[in-house]
C-alpha positions as CSV (number, residue, x, y, z in Angstrom):
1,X,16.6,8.4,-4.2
2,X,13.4,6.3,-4.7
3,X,10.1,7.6,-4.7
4,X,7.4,5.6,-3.5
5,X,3.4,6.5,-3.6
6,X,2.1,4.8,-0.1
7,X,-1.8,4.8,-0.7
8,X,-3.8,3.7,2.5
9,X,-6.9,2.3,1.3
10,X,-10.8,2.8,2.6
11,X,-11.3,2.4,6.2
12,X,-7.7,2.9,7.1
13,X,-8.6,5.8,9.4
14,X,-10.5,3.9,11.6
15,X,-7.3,1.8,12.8
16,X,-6.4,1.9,16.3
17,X,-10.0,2.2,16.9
18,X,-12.1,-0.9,15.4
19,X,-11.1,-4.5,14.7
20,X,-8.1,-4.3,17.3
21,X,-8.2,-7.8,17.3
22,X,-7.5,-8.2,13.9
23,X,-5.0,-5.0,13.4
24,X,-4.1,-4.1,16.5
25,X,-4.4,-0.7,18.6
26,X,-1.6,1.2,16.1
27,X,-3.5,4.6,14.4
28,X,-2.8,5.7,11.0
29,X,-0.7,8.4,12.1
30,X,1.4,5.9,14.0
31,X,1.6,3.6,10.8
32,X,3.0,6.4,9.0
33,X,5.2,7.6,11.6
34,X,6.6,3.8,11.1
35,X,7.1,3.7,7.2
36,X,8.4,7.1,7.4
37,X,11.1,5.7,9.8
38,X,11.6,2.6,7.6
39,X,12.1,4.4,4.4
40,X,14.7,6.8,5.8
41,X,16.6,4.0,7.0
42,X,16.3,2.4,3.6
43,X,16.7,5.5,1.9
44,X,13.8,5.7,-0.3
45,X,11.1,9.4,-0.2
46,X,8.1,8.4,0.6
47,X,4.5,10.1,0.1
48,X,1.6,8.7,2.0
49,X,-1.7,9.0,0.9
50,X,-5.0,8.5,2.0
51,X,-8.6,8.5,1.0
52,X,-12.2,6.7,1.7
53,X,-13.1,7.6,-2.0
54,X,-11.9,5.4,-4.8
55,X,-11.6,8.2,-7.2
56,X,-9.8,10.2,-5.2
57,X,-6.8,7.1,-5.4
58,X,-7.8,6.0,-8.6
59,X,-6.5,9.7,-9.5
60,X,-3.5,9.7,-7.2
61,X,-1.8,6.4,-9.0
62,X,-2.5,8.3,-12.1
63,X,-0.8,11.9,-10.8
64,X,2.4,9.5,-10.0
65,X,2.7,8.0,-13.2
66,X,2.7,11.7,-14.3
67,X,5.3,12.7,-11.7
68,X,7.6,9.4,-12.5
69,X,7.0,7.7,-9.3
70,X,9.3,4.8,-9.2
71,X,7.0,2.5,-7.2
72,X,3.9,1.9,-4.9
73,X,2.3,0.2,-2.3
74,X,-1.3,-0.2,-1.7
75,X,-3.0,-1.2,2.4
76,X,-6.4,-1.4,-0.2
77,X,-8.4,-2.1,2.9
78,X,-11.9,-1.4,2.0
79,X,-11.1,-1.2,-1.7
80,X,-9.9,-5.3,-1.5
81,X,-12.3,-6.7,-3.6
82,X,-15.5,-5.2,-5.9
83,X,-13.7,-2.1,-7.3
84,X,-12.6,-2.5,-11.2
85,X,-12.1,0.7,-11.9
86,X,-8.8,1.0,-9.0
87,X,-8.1,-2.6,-10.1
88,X,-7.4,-1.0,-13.9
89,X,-5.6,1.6,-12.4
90,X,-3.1,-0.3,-10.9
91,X,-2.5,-2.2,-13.6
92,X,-2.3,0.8,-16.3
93,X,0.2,2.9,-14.4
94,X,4.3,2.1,-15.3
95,X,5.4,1.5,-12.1
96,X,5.0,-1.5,-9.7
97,X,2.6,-1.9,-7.1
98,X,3.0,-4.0,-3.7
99,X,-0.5,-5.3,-2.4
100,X,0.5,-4.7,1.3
101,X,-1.9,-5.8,4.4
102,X,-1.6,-5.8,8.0
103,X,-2.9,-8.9,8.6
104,X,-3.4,-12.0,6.4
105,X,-6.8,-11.9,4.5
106,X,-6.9,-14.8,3.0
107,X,-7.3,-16.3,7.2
108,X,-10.9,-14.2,6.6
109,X,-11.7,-16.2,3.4
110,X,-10.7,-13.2,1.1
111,X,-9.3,-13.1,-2.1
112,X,-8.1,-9.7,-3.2
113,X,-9.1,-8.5,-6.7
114,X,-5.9,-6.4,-6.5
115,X,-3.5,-8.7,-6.4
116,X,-3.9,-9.5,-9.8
117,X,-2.7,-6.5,-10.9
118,X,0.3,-6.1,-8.7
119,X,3.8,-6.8,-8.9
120,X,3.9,-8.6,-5.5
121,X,1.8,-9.3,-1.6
122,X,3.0,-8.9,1.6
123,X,0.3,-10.1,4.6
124,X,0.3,-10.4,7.6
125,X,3.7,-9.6,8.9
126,X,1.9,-6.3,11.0
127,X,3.5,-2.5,10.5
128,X,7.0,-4.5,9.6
129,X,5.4,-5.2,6.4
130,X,5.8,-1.9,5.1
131,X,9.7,-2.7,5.5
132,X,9.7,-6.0,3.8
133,X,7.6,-3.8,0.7
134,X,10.2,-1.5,1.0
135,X,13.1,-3.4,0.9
136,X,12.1,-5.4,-1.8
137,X,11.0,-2.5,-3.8
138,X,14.6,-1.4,-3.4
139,X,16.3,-4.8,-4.4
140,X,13.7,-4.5,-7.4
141,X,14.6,-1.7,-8.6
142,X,18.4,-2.0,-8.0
143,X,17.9,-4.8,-10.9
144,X,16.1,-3.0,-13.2
């Protein structure tokens, strides 16, 4: 089976509770309740992680490369743009990354600094975009 590192970026707690416009009224818990669901369907063991302090995932991706973690994917949030030192991370570790967001950044006029370094984005599709991460992750690596 699979195992993916789901990192939830700065700020991510505070779904559900500001910027419902933009993200809508679903809380972390619920977003996790919904990949947790997805990835059993798929088949895939999931860990979900979360932290407001960069090191704190800058050490995490680093722990999975350790562990063999097959893949990632990254809701950066806060940690979107101005953060090198995650940016290198990401792109030192052997597995892949997905840049995941909930909504579509690019409609705010941002560029994300981390998807440079990653193997693929998914925006904008809401909480089904954890699925579509997912589910490619699994076709990706299926190929090898």
């Amino acid at each position: 089976m699979p195992k993916v590192l789901i990192v939830h970026g700065a700020g991510m707690n505070m779904r559900g509770k500001v910027q419902i416009d933009i993200f809508g009224a679903m809380t972390l818990p619920e977003y996790d309740q919904h990949i947790r669901k997805y990835a059993s369907e798929l088949g895939i063991e999931v860990e979900i992680f979360h932290s407001n302090i960069e090191g704190e995932v800058i050490n995490k991706f680093y722990a999975a490369h350790d562990r063999g973690v097959d893949a990632a994917i990254i809701n950066p949030a806060g940690y979107t743009t101005g953060h090198p030192a995650l940016t290198a991370a990401i792109a030192q570790v052997r597995f892949p990354t997905i840049e995941l967001h909930i909504s579509n950044p690019a409609r705010r006029g941002r560029e994300s600094e981390i998807a440079r370094v990653s193997r693929g984005v998914v925006t904008g599709f809401g909480i089904f975009g954890y699925w579509l991460a997912l589910r490619g992750i699994q076709d990706m690596l299926a190929a090898g």
